[in-house]
ZAMARGU-4260 file (C-alpha; in steps of 0.2 Angstrom, whole numbers, plus 5000, padded with zeros to 4 digits):
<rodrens>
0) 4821/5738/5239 | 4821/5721/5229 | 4807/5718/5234 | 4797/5733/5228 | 4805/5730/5212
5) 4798/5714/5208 | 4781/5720/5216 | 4779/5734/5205 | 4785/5720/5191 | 4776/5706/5193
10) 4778/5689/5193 | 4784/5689/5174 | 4798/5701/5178 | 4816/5701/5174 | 4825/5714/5179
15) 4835/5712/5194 | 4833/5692/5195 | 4849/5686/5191 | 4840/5671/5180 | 4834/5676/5160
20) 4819/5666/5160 | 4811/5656/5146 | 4792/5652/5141 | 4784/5642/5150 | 4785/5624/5147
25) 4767/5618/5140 | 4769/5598/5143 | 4768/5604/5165 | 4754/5615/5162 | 4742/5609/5175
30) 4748/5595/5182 | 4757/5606/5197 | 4754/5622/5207 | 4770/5627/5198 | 4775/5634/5179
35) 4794/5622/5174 | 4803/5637/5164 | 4820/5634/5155 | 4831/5649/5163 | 4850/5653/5160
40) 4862/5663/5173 | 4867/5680/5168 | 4882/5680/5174 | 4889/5664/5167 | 4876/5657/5152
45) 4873/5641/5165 | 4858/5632/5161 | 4845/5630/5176 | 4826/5626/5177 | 4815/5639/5187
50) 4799/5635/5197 | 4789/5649/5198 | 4772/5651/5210 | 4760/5665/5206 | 4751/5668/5222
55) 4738/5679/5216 | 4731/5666/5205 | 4733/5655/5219 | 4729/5663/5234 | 4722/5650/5247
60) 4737/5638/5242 | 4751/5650/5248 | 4756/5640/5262 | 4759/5624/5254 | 4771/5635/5240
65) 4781/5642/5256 | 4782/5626/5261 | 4790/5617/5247 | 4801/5633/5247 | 4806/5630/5263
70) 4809/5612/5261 | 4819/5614/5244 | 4833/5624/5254 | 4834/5610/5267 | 4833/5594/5260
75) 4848/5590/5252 | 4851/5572/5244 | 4858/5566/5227 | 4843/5561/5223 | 4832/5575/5228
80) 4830/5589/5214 | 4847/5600/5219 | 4842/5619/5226 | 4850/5633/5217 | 4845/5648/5222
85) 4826/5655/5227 | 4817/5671/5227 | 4799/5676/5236 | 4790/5692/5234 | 4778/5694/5245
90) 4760/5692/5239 | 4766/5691/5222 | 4776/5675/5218 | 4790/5661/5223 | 4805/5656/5214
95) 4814/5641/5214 | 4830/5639/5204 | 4836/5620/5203 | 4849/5610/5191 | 4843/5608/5175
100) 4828/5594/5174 | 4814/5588/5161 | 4798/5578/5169 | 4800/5561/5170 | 4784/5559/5159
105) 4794/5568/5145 | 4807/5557/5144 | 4800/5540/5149 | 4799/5533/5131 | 4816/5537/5127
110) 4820/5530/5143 | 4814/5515/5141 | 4824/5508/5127 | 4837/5506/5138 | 4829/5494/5150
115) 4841/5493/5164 | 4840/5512/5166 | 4821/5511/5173 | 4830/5499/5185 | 4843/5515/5191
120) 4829/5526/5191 | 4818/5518/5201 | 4834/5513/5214 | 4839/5534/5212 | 4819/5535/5219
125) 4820/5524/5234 | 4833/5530/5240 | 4825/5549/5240 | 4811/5540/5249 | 4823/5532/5261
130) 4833/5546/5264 | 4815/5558/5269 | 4805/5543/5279 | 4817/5533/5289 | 4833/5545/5289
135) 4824/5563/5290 | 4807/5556/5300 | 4797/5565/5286 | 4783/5560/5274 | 4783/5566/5256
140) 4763/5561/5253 | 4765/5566/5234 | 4776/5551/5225 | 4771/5551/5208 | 4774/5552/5190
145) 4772/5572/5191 | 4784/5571/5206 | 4801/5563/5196 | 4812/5573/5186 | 4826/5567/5177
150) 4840/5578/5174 | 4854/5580/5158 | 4865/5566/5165 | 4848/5551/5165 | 4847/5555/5184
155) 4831/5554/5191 | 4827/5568/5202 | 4813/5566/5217 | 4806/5586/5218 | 4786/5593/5224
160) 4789/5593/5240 | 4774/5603/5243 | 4767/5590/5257 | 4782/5585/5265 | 4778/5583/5283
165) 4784/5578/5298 | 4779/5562/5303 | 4772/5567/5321 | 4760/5580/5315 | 4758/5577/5298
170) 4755/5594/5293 | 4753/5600/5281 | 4748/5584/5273 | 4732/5583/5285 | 4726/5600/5277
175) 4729/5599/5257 | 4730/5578/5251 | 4711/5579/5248 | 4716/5595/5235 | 4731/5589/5225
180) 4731/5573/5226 | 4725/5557/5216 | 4716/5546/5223 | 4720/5532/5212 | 4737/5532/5220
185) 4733/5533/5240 | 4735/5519/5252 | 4717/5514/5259 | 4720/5522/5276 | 4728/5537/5267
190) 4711/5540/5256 | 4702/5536/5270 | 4710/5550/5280 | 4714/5537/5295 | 4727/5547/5302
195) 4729/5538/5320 | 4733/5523/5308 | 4747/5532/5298 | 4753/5540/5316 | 4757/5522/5321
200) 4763/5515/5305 | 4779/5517/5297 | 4785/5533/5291 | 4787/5525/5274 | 4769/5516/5273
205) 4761/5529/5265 | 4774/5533/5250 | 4781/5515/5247 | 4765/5512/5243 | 4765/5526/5230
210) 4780/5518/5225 | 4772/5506/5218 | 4760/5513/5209 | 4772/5525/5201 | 4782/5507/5193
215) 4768/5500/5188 | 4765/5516/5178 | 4782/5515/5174 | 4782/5498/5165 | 4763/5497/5160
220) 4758/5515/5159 | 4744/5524/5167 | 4729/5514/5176 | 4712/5521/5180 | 4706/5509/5196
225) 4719/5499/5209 | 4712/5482/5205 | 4723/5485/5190 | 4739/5486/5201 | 4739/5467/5205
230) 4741/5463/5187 | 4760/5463/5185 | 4758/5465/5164 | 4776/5470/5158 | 4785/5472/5175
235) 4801/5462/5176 | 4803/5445/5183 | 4816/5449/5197 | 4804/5463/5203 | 4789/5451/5204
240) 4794/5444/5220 | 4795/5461/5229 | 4780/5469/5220 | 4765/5464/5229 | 4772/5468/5247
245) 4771/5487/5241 | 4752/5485/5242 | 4751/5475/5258 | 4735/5481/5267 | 4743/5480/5285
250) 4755/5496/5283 | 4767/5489/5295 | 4771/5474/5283 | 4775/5484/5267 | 4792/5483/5260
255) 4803/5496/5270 | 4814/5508/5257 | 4832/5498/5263 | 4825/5480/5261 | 4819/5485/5243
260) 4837/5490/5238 | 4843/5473/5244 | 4833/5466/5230 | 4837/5457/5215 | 4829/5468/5203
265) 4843/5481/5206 | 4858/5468/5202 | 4861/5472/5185 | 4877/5480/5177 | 4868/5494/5173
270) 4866/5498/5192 | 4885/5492/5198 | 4890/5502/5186 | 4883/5518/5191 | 4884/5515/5211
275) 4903/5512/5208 | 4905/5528/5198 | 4895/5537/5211 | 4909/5527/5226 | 4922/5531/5214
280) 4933/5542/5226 | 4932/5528/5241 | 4936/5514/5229 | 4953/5502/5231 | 4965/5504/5217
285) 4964/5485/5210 | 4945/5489/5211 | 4948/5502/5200 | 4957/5495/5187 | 4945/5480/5187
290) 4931/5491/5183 | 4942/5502/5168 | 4945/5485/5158 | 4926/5480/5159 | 4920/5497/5158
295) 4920/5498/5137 | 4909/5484/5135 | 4896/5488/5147 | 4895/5506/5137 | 4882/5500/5125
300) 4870/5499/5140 | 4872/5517/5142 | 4861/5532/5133 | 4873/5544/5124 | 4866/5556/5137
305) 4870/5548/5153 | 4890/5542/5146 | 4892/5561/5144 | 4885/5569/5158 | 4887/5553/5171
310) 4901/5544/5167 | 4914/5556/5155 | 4917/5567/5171 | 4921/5554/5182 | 4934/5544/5167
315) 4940/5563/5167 | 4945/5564/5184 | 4951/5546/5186 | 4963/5550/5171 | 4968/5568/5179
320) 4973/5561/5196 | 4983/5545/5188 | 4969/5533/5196 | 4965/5525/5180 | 4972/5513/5167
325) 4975/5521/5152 | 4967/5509/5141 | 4948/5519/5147 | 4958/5535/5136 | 4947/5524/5122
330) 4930/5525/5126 | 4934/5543/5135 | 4938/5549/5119 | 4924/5539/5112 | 4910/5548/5124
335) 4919/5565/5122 | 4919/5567/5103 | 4899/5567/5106 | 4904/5584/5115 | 4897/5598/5106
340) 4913/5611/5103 | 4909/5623/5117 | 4905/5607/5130 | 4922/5598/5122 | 4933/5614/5126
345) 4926/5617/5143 | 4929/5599/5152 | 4940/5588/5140 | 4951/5599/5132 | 4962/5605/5146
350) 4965/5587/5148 | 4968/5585/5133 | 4984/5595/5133 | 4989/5589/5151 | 4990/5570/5144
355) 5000/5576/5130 | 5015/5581/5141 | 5014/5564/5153 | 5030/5554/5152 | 5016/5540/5154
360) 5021/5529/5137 | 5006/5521/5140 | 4995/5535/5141 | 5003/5541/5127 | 5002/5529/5116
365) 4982/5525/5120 | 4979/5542/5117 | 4988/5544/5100 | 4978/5529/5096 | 4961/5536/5100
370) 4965/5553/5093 | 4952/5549/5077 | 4938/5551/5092 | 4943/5569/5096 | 4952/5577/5082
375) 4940/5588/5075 | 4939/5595/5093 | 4955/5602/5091 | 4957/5621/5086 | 4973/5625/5075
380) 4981/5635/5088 | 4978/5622/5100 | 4988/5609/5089 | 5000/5622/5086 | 5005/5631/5102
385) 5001/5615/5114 | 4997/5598/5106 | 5014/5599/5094 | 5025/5602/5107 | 5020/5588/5119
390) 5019/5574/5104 | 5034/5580/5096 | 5044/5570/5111 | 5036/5554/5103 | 5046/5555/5086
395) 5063/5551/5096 | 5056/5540/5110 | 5064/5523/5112 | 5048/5514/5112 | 5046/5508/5093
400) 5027/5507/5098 | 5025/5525/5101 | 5035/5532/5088 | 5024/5523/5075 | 5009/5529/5084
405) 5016/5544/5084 | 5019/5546/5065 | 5001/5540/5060 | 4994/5552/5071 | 5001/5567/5061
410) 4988/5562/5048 | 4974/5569/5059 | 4983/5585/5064 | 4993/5592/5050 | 4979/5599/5043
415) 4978/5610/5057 | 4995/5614/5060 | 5004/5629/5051 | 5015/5627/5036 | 5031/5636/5045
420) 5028/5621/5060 | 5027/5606/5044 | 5043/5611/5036 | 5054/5619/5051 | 5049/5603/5063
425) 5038/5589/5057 | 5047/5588/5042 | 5065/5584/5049 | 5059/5573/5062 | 5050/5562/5044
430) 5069/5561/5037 | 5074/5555/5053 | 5062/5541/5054 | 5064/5536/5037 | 5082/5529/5046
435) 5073/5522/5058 | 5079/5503/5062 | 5062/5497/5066 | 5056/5494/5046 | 5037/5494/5050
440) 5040/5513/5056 | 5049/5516/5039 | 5037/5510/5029 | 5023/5520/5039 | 5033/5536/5038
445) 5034/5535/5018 | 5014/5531/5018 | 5013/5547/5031 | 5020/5560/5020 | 5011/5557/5005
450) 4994/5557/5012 | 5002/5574/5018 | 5009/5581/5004 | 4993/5591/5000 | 4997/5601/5014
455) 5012/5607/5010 | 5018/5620/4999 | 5023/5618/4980 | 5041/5623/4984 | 5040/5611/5001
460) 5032/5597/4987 | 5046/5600/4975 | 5061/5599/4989 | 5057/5585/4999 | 5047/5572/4989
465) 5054/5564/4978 | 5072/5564/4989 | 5059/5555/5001 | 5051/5544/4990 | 5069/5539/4982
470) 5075/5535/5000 | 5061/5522/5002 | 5065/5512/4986 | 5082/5509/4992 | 5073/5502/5008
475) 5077/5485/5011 | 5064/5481/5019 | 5049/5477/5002 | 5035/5484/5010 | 5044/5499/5012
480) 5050/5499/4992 | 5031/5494/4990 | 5025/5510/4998 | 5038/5521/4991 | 5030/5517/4973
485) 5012/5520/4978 | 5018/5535/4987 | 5026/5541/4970 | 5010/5538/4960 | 4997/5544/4973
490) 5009/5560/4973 | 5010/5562/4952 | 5001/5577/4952 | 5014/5589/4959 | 5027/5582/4946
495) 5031/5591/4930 | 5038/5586/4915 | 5057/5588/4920 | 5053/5579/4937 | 5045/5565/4932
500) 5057/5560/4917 | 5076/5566/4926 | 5071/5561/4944 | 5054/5549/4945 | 5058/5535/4935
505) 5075/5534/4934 | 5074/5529/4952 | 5059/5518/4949 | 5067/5508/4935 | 5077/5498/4946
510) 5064/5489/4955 | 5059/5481/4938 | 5069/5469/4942 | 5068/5469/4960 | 5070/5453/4968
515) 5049/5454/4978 | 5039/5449/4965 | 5026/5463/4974 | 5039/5477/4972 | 5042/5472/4952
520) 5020/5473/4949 | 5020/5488/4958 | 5036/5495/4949 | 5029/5491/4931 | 5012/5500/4936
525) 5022/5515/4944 | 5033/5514/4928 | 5017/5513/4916 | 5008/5528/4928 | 5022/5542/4924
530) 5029/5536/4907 | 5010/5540/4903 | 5010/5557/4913 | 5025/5559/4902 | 5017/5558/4888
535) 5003/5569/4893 | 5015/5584/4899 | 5027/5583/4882 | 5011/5588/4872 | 5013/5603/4882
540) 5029/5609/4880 | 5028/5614/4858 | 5039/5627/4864 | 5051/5617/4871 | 5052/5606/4855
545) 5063/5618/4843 | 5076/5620/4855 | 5076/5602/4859 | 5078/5598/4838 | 5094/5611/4838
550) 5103/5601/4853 | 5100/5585/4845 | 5109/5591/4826 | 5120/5599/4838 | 5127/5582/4843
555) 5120/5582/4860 | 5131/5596/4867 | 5131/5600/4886 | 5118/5613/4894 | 5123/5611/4909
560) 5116/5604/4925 | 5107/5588/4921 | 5114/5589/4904 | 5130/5591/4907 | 5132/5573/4908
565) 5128/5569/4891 | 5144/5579/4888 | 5153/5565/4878 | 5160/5561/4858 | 5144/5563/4847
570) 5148/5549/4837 | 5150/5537/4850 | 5130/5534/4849 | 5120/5531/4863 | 5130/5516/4872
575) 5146/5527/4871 | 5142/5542/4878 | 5134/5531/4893 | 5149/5523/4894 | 5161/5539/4892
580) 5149/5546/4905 | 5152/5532/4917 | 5172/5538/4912 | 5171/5552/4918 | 5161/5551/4935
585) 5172/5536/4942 | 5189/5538/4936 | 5188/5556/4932 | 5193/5565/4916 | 5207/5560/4904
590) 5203/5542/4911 | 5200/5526/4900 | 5190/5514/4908 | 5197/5501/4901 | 5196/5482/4902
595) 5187/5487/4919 | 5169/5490/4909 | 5168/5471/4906 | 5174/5466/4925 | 5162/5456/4935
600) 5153/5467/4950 | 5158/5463/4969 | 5140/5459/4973 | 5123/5455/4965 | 5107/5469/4966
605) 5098/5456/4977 | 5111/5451/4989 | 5114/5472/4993 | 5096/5473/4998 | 5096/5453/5010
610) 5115/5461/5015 | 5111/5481/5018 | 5105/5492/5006 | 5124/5495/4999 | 5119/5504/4981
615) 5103/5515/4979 | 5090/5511/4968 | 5091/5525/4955 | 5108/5518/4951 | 5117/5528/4962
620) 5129/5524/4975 | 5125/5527/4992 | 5136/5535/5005 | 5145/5520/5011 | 5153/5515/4992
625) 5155/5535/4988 | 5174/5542/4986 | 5179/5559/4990 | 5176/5568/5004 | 5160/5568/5016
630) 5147/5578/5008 | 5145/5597/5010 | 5132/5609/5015 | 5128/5626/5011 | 5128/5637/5026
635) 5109/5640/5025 | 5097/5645/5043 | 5093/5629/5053 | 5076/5632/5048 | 5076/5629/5031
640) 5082/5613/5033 | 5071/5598/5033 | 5082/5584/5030 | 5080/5579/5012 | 5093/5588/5004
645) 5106/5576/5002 | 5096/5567/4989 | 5094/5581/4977 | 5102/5581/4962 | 5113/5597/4956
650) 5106/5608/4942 | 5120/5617/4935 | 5137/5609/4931 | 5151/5609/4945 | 5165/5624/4938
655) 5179/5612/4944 | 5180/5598/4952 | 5188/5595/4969 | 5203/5586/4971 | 5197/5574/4980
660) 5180/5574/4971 | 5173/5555/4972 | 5168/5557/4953 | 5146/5555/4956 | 5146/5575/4955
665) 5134/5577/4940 | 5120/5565/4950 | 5125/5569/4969 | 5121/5584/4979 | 5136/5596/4986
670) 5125/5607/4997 | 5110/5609/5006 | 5100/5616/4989 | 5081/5615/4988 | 5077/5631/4976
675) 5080/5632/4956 | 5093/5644/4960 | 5110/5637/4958 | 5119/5633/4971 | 5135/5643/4982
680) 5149/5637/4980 | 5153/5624/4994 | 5161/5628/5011 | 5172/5615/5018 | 5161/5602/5029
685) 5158/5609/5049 | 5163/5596/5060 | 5145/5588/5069 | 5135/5597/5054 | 5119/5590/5051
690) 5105/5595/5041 | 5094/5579/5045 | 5097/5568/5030 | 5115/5563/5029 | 5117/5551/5042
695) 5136/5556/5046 | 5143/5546/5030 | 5137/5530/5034 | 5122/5532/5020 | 5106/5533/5017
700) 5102/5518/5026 | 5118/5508/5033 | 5114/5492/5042 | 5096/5491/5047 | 5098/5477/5062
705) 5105/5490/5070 | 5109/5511/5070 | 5125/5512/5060 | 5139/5522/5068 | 5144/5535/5058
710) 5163/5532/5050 | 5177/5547/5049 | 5180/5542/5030 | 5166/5533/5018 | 5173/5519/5007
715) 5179/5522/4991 | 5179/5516/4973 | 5198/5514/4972 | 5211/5519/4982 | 5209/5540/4986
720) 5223/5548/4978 | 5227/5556/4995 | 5228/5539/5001 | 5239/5529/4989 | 5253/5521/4998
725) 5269/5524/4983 | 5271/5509/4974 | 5289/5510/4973 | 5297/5494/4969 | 5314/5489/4974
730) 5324/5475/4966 | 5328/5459/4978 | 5348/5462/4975 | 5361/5468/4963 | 5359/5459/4944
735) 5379/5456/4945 | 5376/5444/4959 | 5365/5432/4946 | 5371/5418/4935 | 5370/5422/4916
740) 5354/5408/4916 | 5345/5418/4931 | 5347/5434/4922 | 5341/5428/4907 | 5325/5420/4913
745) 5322/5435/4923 | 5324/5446/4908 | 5311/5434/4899 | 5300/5438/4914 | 5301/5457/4912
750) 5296/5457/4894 | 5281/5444/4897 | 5275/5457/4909 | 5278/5472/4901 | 5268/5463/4885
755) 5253/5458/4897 | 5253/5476/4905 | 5252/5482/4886 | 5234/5472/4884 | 5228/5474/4901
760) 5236/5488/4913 | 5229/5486/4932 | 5222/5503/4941 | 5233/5512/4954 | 5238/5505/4970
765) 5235/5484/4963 | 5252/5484/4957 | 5259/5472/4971 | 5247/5460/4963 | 5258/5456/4945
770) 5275/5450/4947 | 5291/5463/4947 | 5297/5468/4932 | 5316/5473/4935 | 5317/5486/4925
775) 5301/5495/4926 | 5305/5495/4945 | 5325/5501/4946 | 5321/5513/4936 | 5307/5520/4949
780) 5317/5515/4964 | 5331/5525/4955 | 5319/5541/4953 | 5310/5538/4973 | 5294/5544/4962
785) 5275/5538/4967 | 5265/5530/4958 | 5252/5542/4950 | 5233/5536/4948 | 5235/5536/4931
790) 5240/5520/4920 | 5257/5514/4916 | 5264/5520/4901
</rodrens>
């Protein structure tokens, strides 16, 4: 019934061939019985070339088409032109489906800037001609530049085998060489028809001679007589010795196919290469890895062609089956990224996300490394729903190596990933790393999020950077202060007025006088950028100024959040109400500071940073030298937290503080904030909470040699009131058991102290370091009172 089909058809018919068939293509037009057409599958879009025969334009040469059918379907050899599939309809045509191939004459000069693959080529075509005369006892009779194809991989491809015969009888050669083929490249006792001759020479003796011709063409292009054949013109050096035995006039003394492949001219890399792709599977392990470490520097040798069809597959499958070292992820990738999308999805892709989920470090690390190669490759929900999830690991791994890779890798996918993924996941694993103890991997983390931060979303922006960017400039590491600075001024753009005056620079400031000299430059240019921006944003705000001129006549009174802690006499003037400020946020309300204001500090700016990073660098204490109890957070979803939050500043005044409140309220977070909404009141801290950030207590940094273990209490500025040991003091015996003298100079004594208590009076819980005074302490032993954390009256 098919066969009627086609009949009633014809020959350009495609209904019912399984194969859409193209136009014809014109640079084969008569140089073959058959028409080369470009042709797809139906089923499956693959690409296939099509020879088609019209038998009734070609009547009397029938036979030789049935014949190349026939032979198509039984010789197979990886370098005979692969049989698909094949169609004949009786008196009408042939059809002979193959892989995909070009003629050889098409792609000659493009083959020819790379040298060493004419070398491959002609090996790919002795070895056909081996295979048919001395393994299959045949004889091809039609070797030729018309005869070669070259398939997408750079392949050469030995097809018309139209005169294949079998050495014996020689049919049909006998019939048809006269008719289809040139003269100019028979053997003498081949034009001369001398068939006894060929009967008793080698099977090989006509087509290695055929050879020859065809590399002479190859090399010199196309000769009109034979004499020209002994002229060797461009043909390389290592192929001179072997050349003239392909033109021996005794067929018995011609180069046989096998001793031709033993020859020099094949050693090249080009050639190893390729046989040893081809051997892969049989190849010894130490082999193997031998080949992967020299196999990036021989790519160059390669067309882009034949690194993505030839030598990508087998990389792929080395990798796949663990064979390979994962230093060839590099020019793997490299190849693939030539892929076109649908070619890139369909054999590296699922490879893609296997690799990603190997406990391989190694592999890992390689392939983060070379992810600039196939990035663009990746589809947003195949970063999403598989790549994340196998990288994420990498962010807590123990190698230092990998986690650094791991972070500059994000810059290439968060631009696909989803927003919910950036600030549910991503982000709290960046606050984590900011900890890190390797400080390179800091320092990367910081330069990370603010190439990202124009991915994120304002309210994300507004949360997390400066919180982040603050965190780095109390790094103790410069390069990491460095990059916390650049990070800032690269970032300026998404920080308003408010921002940029009550949180930017009061924590750039400090590193003015930053002990790097790199960190100061950068600082005064960071300082310069946003007093600038500033300046820019205040001209904006005329409606903002009236209010601000009725605070100011005002005196400066309190408007709660940041303001409130400007909250201090009006008449003080500026230095006063700092200082009334600094009053009430360490010793609390109703306190004097004292003689305490002009007391030395414990430790220098500079020697905090060599030491540890023990105070922040927006002035602020960190965790380790705050009182009070640990911080609190707000009872908000897991997901809304991202591990910045700590580092916020409060925007509305506390109602009342807590009794243990360590007196940095106004500056220091008491929940887990990140909206303008003020925040709920704070719950009592959860045992084992964490929201990413607070590192258990122990600071925003702690000791950077090595991860600090978090501490059940944070240090303290002064005793906690909780924790004040009464100072009682009791009297060393009964005054009646002294001498008049001894209680005299003890009474002296007494008065000397009270006077010098008068002009300076110590802080709570230092009483044990001034001499008793007798009366002060009967009278407290008497009353078995504490001491308050109040002064002595």
């Amino acid at each position: 019934m098919f066969s009627s089909i086609m009949n009633k058809m014809g020959i350009g018919a495609t209904i019912g061939f399984p194969y859409a068939m193209g136009e014809p293509l014109a640079s084969f037009q008569g140089k073959s019985l058959w028409s080369l057409h470009q042709a797809t599958k139906k089923e499956d879009g693959t690409p296939v070339s099509v020879f088609s025969f019209d038998c009734k334009k070609n009547p009397d040469k029938v036979e030789i088409a049935k014949n190349a059918f026939r032979r198509a379907r039984t010789l197979r050899h990886p370098n005979i032109l692969t049989y698909v599939d094949g169609i004949e309809v009786e008196g009408q045509s042939i059809h002979i489906v193959t892989e995909l191939v070009t003629p050889l004459a098409d792609r000659l000069d493009e083959t020819r800037e790379y040298p060493q693959s004419l070398a491959w080529g002609v090996y790919q075509l002795t070895k056909a001609i081996g295979f048919i005369n001395q393994d299959a006892k045949l004889v091809h009779g039609m070797v030729c530049m018309n005869s070669v194809f070259v398939n997408k991989a750079g392949d050469w491809k030995l097809g018309s085998l139209d005169l294949v015969s079998d050495h014996k009888t020689l049919m049909p050669l006998k019939t048809w060489h006269e008719t289809i083929v040139d003269k100019r490249l028979k053997a003498p006792e081949y034009a001369k028809a001398e068939w006894p001759a060929i009967l008793d020479a080698p099977a090989y003796a006509i087509d290695i001679w055929m050879l020859g011709c065809l590399i002479y063409e190859i090399y010199n292009g196309k000769f009109s007589r034979q004499e020209e054949l002994k002229q060797m013109g461009k043909l390389p050096k290592a192929l001179q010795v072997d050349y003239p035995k392909f033109f021996s006039g005794n067929p018995n003394n011609r180069l046989s196919p096998s001793s031709f492949l033993d020859s020099k001219y094949f050693q090249t890399t080009y050639v190893e290469t390729c046989l040893f792709l081809e051997n892969f599977a049989i190849k010894e392990a130490y082999e193997k890895d031998a080949f992967f470490r020299k196999l990036d520097k021989v790519l160059d040798e390669f067309s882009m062609a034949t690194c993505k069809y030839k030598v990508l597959p087998h990389l792929i499958t080395a990798v796949d089956f663990g064979n390979a070292n994962p230093k060839i992820l590099g020019p793997l990738l490299k190849i693939g990224g030539q892929l076109s999308p649908e070619e890139y999805a369909q054999k590296v892709t699922p490879s893609v996300v296997k690799w990603f989920g190997s406990n391989d470090r190694t592999l890992r690390i390689n392939l983060l490394e070379n992810l600039e190669h196939f990035a663009s490759h990746l589809t947003p929900s195949l970063v999403n729903d598989q790549i994340f999830p196998g990288i994420v690991n990498g962010f807590s791994d123990v190698s230092p190596v990998l986690r650094e890779a791991t972070v500059k890798a994000m810059l290439l996918l968060v631009p696909k990933m989803s927003e919910k993924l950036i600030s549910t996941q991503l982000l709290k694993y960046f606050a984590k790393l900011q900890t890190d103890v390797e400080p390179g991997i800091r320092t990367n983390t910081t330069i990370c999020l603010g190439k990202i931060a124009q991915h994120l979303d304002d309210s994300t922006r507004k949360r997390v950077l400066v919180p982040a960017f603050s965190r780095a400039l109390r790094d103790p590491f410069p390069h990491a202060r460095i990059a916390g600075l650049m990070a800032f001024v690269a970032t300026q753009e998404y920080y308003d007025a408010e921002d940029s005056a009550a949180r930017v620079l009061p924590s750039v400031t400090p590193l003015l006088v930053d002990p790097e000299r790199q960190v100061r430059t950068q600082a005064n240019t960071s300082v310069a950028v946003f007093l600038k921006r500033v300046a820019k944003l205040c001209e904006e705000m005329e409606a903002f100024q009236p209010a601000q001129g009725s605070m100011a006549a005002a005196g400066g009174a309190p408007t709660g959040g940041a303001s409130a802690a400007g909250a201090g006499a009006a008449g003080d003037g500026m230095l006063g109400w700092a200082f009334s400020t600094i009053t009430k946020k360490v010793y609390g309300p109703g306190e004097d500071i004292g003689s305490q204001i002009n007391s030395p500090p414990t430790s220098s700016p500079a020697s905090a940073r060599r030491d540890g990073p023990q105070q922040g660098g927006s002035g602020r204490p960190t965790d380790q030298t705050r009182t009070g109890p640990p911080r609190q957070t707000d009872n908000k979803p897991p997901s809304k937290t991202d591990g910045w939050d700590d580092d916020e500043p409060e925007d509305t005044k506390p109602t009342k503080p807590a009794k243990s409140s360590n007196g940095w309220d106004d500056d220091d977070d008491s929940g887990d904030s990140w909206s303008d909404k003020p925040p709920s009141k704070p719950s009592a801290p959860s045992k084992g909470s964490s929201d990413g950030w607070d590192d258990g207590g122990d600071g925003d940094w702690g000791d950077f040699s090595s991860p600090a273990k978090p501490s059940k209490q944070p240090s303290r500025l002064g005793a906690p009131k909780e924790e004040a040991a009464p100072a009682t003091r009791t009297t060393s015996g009964a005054t009646g058991g002294l001498s008049r003298m001894e209680q005299a100079q003890q009474r002296k004594q007494e008065l000397a102290n009270k006077r010098a208590a008068a002009k300076a009076p110590s802080p709570p819980g230092s009483s044990s370091d001034t001499p008793p005074a007798s009366g002060g302490s009967m009278k407290l032993a008497a009353t078995k009172k504490p001491v308050t954390e109040g002064w002595d009256d």
